[in-house]
MDAnalysis code that builds the backbone (N, CA, C; Angstrom):
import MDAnalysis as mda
import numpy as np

u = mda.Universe.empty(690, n_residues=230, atom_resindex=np.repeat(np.arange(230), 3), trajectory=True)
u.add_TopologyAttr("name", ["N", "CA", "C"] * 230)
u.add_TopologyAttr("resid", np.arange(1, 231))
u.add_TopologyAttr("resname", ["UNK", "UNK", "UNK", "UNK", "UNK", "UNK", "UNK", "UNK", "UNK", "UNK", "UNK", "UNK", "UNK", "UNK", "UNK", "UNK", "UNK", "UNK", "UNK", "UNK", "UNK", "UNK", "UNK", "UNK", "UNK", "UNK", "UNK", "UNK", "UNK", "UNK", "UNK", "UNK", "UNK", "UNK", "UNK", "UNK", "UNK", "UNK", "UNK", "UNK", "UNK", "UNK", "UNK", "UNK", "UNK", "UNK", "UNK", "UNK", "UNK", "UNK", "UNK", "UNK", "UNK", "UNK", "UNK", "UNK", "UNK", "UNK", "UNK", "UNK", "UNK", "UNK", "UNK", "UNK", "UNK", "UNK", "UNK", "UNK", "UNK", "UNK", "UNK", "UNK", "UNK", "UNK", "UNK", "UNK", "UNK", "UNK", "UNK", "UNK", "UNK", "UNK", "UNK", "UNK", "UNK", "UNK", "UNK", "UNK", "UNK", "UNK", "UNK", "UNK", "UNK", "UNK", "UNK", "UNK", "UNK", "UNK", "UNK", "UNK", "UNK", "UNK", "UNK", "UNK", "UNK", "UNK", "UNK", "UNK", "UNK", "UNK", "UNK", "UNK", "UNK", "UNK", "UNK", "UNK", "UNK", "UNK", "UNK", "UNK", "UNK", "UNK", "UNK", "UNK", "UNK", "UNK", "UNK", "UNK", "UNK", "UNK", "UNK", "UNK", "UNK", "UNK", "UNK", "UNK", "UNK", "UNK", "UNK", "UNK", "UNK", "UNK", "UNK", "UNK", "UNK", "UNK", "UNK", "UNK", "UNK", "UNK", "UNK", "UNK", "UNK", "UNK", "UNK", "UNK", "UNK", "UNK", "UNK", "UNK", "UNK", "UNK", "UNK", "UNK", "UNK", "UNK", "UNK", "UNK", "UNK", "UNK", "UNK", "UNK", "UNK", "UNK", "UNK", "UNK", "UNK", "UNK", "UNK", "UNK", "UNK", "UNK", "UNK", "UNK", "UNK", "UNK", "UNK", "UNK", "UNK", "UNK", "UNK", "UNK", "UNK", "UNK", "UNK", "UNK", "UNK", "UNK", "UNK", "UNK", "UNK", "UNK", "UNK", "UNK", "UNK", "UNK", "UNK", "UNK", "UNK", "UNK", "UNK", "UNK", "UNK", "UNK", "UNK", "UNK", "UNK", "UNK", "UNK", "UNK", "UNK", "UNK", "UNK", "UNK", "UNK", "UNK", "UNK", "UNK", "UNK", "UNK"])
u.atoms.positions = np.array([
    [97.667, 90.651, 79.279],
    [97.449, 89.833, 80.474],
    [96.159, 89.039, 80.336],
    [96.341, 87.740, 80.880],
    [94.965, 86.671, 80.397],
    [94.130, 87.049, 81.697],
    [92.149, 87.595, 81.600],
    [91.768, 87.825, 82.320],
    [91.274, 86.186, 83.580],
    [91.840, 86.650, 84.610],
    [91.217, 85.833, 86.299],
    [89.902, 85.425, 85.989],
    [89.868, 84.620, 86.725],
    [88.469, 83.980, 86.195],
    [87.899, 84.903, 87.636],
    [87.749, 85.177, 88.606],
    [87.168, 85.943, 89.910],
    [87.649, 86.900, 90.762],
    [87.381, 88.144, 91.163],
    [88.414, 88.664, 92.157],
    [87.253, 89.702, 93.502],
    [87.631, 89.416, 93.934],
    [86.624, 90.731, 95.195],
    [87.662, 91.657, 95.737],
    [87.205, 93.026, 95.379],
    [88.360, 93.793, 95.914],
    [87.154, 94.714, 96.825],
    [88.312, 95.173, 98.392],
    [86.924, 96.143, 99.009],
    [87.964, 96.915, 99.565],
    [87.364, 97.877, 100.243],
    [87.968, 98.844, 100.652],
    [87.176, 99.465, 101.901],
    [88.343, 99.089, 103.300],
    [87.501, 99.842, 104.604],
    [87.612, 101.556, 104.567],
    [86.166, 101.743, 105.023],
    [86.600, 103.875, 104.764],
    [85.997, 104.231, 106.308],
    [86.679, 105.271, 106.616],
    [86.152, 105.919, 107.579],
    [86.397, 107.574, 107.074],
    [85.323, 108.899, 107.004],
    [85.522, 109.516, 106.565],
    [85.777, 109.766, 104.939],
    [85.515, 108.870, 104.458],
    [86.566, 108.966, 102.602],
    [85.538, 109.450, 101.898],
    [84.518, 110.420, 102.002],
    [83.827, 111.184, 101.053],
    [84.322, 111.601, 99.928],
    [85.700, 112.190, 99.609],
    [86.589, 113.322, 99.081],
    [87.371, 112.345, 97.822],
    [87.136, 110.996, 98.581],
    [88.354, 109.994, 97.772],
    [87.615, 108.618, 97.357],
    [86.463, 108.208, 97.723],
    [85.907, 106.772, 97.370],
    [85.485, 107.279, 95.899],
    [84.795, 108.078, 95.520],
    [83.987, 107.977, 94.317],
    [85.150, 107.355, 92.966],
    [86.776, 108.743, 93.202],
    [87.226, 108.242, 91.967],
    [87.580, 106.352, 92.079],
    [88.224, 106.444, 93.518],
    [89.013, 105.185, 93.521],
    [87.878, 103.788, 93.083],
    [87.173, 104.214, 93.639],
    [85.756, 102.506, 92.945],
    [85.293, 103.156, 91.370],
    [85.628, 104.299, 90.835],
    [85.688, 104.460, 89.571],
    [86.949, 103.789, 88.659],
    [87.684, 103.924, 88.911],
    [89.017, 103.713, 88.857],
    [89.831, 101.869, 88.885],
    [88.565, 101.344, 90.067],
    [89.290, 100.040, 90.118],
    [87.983, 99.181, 88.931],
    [86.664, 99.896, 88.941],
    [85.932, 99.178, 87.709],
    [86.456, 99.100, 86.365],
    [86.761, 100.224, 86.285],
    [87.541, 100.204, 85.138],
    [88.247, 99.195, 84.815],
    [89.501, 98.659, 85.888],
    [90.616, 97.924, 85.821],
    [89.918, 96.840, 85.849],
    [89.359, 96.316, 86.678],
    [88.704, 94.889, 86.809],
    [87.769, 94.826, 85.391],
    [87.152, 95.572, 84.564],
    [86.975, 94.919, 83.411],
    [87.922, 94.630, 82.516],
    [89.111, 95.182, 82.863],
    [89.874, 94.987, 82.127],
    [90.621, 93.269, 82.497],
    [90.759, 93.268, 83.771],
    [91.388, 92.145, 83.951],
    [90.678, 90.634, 85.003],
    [89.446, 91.007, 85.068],
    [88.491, 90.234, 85.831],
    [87.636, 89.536, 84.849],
    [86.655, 87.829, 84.619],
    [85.689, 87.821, 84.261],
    [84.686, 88.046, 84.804],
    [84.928, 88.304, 86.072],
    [83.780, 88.216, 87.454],
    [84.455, 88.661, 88.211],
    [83.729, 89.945, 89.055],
    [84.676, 90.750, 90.175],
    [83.008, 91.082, 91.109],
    [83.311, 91.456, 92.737],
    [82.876, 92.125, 93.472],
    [84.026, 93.316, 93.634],
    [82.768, 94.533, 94.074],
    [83.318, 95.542, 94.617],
    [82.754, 95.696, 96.177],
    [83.533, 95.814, 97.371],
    [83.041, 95.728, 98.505],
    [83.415, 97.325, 99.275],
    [82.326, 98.468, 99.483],
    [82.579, 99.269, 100.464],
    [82.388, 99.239, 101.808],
    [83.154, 99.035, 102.622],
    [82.833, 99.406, 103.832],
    [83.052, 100.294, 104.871],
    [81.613, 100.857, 104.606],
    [81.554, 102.289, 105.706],
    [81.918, 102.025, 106.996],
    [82.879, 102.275, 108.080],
    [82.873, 102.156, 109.391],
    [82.560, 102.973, 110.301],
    [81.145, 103.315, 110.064],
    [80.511, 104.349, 110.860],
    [81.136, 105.977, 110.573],
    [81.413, 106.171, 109.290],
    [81.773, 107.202, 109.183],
    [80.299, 108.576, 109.307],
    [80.821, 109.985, 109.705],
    [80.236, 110.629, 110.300],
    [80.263, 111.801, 109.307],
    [81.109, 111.703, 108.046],
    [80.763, 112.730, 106.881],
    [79.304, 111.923, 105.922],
    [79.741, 112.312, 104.819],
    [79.088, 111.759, 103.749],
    [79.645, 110.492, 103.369],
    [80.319, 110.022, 103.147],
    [80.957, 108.874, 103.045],
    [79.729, 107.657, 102.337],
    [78.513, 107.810, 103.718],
    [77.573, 106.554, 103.025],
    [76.774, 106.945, 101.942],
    [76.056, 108.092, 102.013],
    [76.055, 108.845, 101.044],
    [76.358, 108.838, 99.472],
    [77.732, 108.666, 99.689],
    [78.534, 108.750, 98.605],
    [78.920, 107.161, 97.957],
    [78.880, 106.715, 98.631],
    [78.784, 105.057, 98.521],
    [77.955, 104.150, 97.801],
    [76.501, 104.942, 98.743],
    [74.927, 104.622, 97.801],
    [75.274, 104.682, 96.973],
    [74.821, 105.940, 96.334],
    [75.209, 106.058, 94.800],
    [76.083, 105.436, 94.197],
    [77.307, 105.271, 93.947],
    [77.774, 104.469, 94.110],
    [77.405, 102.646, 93.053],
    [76.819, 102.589, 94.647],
    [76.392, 100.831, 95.033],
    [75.201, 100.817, 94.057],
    [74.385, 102.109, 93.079],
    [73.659, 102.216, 92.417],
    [74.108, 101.965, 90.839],
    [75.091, 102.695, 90.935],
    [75.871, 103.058, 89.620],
    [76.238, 101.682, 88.636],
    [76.743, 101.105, 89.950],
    [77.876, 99.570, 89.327],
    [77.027, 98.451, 89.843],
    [76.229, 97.906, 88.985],
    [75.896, 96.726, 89.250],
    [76.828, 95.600, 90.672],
    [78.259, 95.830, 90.224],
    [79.311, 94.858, 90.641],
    [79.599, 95.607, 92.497],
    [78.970, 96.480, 92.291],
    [79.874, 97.234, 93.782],
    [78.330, 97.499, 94.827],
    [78.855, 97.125, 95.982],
    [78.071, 96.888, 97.148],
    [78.608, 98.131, 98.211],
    [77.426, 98.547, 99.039],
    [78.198, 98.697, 99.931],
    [77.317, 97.978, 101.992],
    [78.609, 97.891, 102.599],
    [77.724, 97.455, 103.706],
    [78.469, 98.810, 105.053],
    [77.764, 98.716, 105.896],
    [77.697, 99.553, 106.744],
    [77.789, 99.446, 107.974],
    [78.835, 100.166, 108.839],
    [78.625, 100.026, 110.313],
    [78.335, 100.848, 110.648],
    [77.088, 101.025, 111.499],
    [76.428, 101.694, 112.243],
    [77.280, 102.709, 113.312],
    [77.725, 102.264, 113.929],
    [79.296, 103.191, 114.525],
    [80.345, 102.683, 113.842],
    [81.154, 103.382, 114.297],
    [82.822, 103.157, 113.846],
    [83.623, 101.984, 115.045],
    [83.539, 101.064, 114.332],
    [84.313, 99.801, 114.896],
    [85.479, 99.698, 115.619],
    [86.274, 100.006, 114.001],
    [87.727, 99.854, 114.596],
    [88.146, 99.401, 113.035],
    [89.436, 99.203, 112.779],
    [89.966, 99.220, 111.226],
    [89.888, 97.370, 111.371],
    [89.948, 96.802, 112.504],
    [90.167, 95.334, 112.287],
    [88.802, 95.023, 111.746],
    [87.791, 95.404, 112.643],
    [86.178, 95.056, 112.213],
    [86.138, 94.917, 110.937],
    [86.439, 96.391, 110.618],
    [86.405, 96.868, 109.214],
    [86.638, 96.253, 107.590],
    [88.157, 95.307, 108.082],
    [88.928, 94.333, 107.654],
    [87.845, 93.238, 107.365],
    [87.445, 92.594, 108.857],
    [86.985, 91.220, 109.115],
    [85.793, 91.334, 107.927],
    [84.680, 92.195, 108.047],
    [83.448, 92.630, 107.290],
    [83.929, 92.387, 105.947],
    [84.729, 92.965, 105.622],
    [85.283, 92.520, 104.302],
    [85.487, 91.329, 103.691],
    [86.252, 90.405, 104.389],
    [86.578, 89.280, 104.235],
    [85.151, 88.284, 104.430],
    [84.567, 88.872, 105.593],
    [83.406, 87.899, 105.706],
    [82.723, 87.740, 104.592],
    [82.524, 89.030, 104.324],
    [81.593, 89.412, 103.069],
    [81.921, 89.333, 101.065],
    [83.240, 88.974, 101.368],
    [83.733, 88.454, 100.035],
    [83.310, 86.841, 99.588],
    [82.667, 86.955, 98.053],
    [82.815, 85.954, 97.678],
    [83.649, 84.939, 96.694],
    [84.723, 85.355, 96.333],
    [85.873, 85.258, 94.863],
    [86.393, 84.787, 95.646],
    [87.442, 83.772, 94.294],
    [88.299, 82.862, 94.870],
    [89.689, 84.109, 95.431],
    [89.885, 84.936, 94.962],
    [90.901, 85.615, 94.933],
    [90.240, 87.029, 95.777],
    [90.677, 87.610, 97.226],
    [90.393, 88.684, 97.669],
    [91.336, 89.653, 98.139],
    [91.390, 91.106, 97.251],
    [91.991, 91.943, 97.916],
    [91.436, 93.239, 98.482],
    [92.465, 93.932, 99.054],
    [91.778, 95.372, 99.816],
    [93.055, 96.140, 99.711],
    [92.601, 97.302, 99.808],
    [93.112, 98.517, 99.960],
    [92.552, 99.519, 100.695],
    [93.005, 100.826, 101.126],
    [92.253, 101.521, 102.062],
    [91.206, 102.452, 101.280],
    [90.337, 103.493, 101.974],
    [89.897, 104.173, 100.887],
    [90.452, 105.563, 100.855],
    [91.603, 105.858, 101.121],
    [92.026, 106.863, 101.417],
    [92.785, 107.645, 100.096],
    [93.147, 106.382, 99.068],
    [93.686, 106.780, 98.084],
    [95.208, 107.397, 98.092],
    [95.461, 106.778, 99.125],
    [97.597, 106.572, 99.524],
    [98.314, 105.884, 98.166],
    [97.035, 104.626, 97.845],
    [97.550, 103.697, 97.137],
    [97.405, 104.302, 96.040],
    [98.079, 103.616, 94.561],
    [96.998, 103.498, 93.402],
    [96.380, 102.033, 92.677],
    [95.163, 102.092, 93.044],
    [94.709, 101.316, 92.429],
    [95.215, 100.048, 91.141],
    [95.802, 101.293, 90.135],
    [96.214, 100.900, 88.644],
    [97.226, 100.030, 89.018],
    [98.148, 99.580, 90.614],
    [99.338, 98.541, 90.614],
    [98.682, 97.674, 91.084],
    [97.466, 97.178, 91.093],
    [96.528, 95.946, 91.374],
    [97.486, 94.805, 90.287],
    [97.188, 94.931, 89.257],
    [97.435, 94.527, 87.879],
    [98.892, 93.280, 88.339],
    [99.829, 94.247, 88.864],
    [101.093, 93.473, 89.022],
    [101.248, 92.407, 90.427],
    [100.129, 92.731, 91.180],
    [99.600, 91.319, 92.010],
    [99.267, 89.979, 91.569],
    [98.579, 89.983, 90.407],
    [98.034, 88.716, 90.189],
    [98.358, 87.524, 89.827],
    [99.626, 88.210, 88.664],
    [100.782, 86.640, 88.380],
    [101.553, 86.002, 90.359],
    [101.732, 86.858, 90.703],
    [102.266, 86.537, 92.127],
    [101.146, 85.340, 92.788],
    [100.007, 85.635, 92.677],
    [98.828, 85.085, 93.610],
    [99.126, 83.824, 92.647],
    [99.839, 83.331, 91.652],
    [100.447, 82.074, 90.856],
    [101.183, 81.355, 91.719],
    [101.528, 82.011, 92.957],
    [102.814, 81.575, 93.019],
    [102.530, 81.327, 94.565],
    [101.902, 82.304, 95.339],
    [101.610, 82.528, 96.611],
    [100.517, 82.508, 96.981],
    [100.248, 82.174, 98.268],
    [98.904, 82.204, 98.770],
    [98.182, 83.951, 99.476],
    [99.433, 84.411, 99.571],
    [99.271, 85.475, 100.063],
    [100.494, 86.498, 99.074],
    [100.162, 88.212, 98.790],
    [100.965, 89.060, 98.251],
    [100.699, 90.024, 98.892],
    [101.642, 90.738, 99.691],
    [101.443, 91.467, 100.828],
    [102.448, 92.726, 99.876],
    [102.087, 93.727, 99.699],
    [103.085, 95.226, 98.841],
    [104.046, 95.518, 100.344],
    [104.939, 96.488, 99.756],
    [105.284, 97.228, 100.591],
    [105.730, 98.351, 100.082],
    [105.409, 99.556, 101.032],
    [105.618, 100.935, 100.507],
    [107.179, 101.217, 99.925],
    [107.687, 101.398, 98.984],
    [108.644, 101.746, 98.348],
    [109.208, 103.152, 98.875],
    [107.936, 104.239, 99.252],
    [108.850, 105.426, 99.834],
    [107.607, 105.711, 100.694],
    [107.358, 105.845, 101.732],
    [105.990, 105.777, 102.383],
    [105.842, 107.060, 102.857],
    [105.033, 107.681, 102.296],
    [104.794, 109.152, 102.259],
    [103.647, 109.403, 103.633],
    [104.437, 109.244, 104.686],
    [103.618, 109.768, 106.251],
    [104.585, 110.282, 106.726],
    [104.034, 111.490, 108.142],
    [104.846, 111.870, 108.909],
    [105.584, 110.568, 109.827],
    [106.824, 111.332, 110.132],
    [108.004, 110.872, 110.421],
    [107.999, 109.970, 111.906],
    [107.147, 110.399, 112.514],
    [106.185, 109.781, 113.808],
    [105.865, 108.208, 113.511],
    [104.868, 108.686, 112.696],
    [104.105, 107.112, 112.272],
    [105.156, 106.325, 111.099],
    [106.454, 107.111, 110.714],
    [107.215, 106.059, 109.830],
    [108.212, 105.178, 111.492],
    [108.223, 105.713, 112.707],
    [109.115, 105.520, 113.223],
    [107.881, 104.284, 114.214],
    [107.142, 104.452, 114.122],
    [106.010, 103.707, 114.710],
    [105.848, 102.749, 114.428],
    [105.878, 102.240, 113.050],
    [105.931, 101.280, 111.949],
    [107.295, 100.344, 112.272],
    [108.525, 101.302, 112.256],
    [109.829, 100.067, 112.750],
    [109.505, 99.645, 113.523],
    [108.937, 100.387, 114.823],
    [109.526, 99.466, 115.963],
    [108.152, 98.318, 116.072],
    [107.151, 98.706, 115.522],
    [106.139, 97.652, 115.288],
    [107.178, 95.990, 114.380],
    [107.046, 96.330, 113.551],
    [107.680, 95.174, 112.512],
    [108.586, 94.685, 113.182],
    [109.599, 95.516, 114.097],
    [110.432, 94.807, 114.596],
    [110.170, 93.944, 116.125],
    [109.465, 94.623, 116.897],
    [108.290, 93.169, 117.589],
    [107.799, 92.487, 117.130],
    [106.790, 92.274, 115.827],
    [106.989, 91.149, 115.322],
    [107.315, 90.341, 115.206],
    [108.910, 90.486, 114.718],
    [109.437, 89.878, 114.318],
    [110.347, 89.128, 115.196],
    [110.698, 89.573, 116.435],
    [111.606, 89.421, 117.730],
    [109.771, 87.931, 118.349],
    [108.429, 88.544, 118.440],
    [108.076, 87.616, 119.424],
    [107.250, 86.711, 117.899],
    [106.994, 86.834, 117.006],
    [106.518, 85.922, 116.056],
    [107.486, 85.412, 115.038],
    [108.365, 85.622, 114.675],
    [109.377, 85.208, 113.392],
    [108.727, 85.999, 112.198],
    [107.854, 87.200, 112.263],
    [107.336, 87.532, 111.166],
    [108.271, 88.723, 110.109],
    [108.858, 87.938, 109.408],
    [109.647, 88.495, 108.612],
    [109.036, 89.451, 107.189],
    [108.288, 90.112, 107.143],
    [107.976, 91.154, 106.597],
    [108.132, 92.420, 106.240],
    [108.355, 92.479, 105.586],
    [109.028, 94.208, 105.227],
    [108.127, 95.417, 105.810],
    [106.859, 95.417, 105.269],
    [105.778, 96.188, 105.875],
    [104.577, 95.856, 106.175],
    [104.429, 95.298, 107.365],
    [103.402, 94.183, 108.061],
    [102.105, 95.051, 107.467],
    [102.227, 96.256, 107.837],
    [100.368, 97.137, 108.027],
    [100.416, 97.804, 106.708],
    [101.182, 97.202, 105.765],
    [101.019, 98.146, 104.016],
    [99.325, 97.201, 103.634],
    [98.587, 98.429, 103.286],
    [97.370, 98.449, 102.602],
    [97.200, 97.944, 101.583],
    [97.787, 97.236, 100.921],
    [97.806, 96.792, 99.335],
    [98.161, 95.021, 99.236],
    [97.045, 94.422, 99.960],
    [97.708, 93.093, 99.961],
    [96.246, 92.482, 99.185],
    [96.943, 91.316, 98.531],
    [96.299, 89.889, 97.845],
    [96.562, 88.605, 98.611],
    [95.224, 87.932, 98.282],
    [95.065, 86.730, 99.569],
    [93.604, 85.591, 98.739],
    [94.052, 84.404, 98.750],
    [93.019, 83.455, 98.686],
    [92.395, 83.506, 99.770],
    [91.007, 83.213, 98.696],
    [90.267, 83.436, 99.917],
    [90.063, 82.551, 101.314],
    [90.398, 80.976, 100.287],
    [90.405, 79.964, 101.225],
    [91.125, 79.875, 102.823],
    [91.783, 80.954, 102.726],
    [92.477, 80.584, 104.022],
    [91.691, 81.476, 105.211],
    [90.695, 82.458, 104.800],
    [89.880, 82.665, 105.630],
    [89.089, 81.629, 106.309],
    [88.976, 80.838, 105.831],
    [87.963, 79.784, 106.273],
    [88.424, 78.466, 107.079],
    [90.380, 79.045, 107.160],
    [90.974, 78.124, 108.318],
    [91.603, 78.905, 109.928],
    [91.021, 80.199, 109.665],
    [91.711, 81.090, 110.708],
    [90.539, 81.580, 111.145],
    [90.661, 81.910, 112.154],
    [89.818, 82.947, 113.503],
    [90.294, 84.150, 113.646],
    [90.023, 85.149, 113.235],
    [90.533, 86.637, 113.920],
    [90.021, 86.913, 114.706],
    [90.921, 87.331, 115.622],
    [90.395, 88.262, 117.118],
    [90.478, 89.526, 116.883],
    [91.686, 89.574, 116.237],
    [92.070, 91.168, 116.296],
    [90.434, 92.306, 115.842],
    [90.382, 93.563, 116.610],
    [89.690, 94.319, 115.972],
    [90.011, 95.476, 115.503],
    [91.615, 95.329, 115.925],
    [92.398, 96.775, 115.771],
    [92.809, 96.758, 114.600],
    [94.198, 97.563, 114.665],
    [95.306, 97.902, 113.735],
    [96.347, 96.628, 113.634],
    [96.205, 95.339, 114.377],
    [97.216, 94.565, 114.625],
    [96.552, 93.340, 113.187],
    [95.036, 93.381, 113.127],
    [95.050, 92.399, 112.177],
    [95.160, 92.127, 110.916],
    [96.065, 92.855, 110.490],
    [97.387, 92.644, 109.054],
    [97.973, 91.575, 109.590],
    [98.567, 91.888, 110.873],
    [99.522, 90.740, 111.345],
    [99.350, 89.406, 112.034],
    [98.186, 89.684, 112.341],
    [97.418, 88.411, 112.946],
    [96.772, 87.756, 111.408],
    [96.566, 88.298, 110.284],
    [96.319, 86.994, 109.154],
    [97.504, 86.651, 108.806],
    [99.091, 87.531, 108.694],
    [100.018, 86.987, 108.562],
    [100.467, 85.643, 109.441],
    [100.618, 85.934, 110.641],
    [101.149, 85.387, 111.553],
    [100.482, 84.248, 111.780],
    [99.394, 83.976, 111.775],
    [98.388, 82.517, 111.456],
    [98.317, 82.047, 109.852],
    [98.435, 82.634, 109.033],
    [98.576, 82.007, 107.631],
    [100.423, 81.438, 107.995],
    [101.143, 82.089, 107.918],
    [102.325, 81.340, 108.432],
    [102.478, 80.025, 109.216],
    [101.643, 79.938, 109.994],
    [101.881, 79.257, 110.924],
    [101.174, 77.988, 110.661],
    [100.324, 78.360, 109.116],
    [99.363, 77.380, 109.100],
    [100.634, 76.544, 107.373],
    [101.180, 77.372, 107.387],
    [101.852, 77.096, 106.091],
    [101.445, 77.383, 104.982],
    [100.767, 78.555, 104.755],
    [100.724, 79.229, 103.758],
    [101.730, 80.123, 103.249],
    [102.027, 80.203, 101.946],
    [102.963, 81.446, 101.619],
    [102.787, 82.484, 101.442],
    [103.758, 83.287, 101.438],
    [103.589, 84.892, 101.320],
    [104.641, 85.593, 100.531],
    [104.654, 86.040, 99.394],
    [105.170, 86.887, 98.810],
    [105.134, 88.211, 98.723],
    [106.020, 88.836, 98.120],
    [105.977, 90.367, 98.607],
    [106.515, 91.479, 97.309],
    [105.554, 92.856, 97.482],
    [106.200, 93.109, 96.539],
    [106.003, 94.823, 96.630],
    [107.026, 95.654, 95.971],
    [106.740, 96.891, 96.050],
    [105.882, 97.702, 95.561],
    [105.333, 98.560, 96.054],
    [103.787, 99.443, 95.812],
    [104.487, 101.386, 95.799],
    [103.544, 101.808, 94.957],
    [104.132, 103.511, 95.439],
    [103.096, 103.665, 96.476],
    [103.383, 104.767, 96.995],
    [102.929, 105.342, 98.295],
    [102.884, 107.237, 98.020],
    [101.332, 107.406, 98.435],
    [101.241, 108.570, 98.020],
    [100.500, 109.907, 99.222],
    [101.040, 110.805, 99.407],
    [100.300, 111.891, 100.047],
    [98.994, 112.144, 100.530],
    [98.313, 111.993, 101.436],
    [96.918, 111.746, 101.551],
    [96.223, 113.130, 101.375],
    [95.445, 113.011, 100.307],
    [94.827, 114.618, 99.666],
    [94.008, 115.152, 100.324],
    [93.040, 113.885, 101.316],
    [92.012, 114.725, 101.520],
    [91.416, 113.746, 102.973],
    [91.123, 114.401, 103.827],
    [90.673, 112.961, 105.261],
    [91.730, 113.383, 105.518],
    [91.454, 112.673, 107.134],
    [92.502, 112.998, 108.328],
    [93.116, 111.248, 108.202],
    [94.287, 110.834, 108.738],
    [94.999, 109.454, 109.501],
    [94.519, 109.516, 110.384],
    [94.111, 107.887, 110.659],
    [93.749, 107.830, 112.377],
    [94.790, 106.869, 113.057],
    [95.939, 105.984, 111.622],
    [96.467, 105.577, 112.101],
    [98.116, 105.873, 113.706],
    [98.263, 106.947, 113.717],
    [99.156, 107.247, 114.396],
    [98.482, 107.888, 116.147],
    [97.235, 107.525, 115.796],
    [96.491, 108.196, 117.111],
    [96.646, 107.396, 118.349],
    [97.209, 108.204, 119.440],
    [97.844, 107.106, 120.682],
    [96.744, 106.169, 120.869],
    [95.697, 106.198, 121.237],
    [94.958, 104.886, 121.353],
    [94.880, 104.186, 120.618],
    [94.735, 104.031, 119.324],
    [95.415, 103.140, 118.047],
    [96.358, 102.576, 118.441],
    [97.448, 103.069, 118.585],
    [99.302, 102.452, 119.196],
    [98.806, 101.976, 120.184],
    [97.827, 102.140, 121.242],
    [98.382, 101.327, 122.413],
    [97.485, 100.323, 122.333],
    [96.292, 100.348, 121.825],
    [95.128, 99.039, 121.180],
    [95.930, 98.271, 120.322],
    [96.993, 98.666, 119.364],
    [97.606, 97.843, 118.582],
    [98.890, 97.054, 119.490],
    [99.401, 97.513, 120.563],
    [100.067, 96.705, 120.971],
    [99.695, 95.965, 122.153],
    [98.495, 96.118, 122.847],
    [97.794, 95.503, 123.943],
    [97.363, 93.917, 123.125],
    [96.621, 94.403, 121.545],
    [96.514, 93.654, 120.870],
    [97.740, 92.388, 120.797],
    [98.926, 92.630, 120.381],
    [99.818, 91.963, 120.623],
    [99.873, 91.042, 121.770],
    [100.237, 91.570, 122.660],
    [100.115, 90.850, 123.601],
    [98.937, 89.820, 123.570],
    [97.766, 89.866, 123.472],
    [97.004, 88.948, 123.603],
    [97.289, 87.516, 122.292],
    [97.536, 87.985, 121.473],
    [97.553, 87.531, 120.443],
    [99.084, 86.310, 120.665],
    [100.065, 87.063, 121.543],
    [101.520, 86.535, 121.817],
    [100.693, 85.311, 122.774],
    [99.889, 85.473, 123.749],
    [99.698, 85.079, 124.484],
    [98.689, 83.532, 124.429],
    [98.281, 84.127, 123.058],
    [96.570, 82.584, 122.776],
    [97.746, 81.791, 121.531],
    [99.050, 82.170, 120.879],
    [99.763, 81.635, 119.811],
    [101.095, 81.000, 120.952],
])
């Protein structure tokens, strides 16, 4: 594979003491392999273990890897936005730090970002309780009923994105909804989006916060507002 001339990859954590060290071990690796120039972006969201801690070091180790910090815990959209704000490569992706994903299918994103402005994964077998898989339909399928957003898995963690189109959109979102609010405005702005399958793996270590009722109901209050300013 011919190495990218730039890429910024970051990763929002809340809690991920147990799981950041290998995964930013893990993606340096890869990015020398396939980057001439990469950022690494951590962002702590006020996590309350070790997490920053573990980060420092870290942000010591690798010349290429940063980390920045929220003082409390935001919210996963903040979390997102910080990221993006804070990227500088033509090419930016993220993943969570939870280590669901693996890293090593970065690789099969990049011919796509040839093609698309956006490469959004989707979980192939999505290894969560049965709650939050049923949470997920009926999400995608509002979507798709009040935006036309035709996506397989709107909130999959494993997406690629120029960066440029940050710099034509506004996010509001601070929740769980803004996966779909960069979809749903990159769409709308006429950007493309391609898609592609990712494995999905058991979470070893950290709690989900995604299935937590105030999450669900911030993520769909979110909606609404969002239905409402589009």
């Amino acid at each position: 594979m011919e190495k990218i001339k730039e890429i910024t990859v970051f990763f929002p954590c809340y809690n991920e003491e147990n799981n950041i060290t290998g995964l930013v071990e893990q993606t340096v690796q890869i990015l020398n392999e396939i980057a001439e120039d990469y950022q690494i972006i951590i962002v702590n969201d006020g996590s309350t273990d070790q997490t920053a801690e573990v980060a420092e070091e870290l942000s010591a180790r690798f010349e290429n890897v940063e980390l920045i910090n929220h003082a409390n815990n935001k919210g996963y959209g903040v979390a997102l936005k910080t990221g993006f704000l804070n990227s500088k490569k033509d090419l930016v992706f993220y993943t969570d730090g939870d280590n669901q994903f693996d890293i090593n299918e970065l690789p099969k994103l990049i011919p796509l970002s040839k093609k698309y402005d956006i490469v959004s994964g989707y979980r192939i077998k999505r290894q969560d309780p049965f709650i939050r898989k049923i949470n997920a339909g009926i999400y995608n399928i509002v979507l798709f009923l009040l935006f036309g957003l035709n996506i397989r898995d709107v909130d999959c963690a494993f997406k690629l994105y120029k960066r440029e189109l940050f710099e034509k959109i506004d996010l509001i979102s601070d929740g769980a909804l803004i996966d779909a609010e960069i979809l749903i405005k990159a769409k709308k702005l006429g950007y493309s989006i391609g898609q592609t399958g990712v494995n999905h793996y058991p979470r070893t270590a950290g709690e989900q916060t995604g299935a937590n009722v105030n999450v669900i109901f911030r993520a769909f209050k979110e909606i609404l507002k969002l239905r409402m300013k589009i």
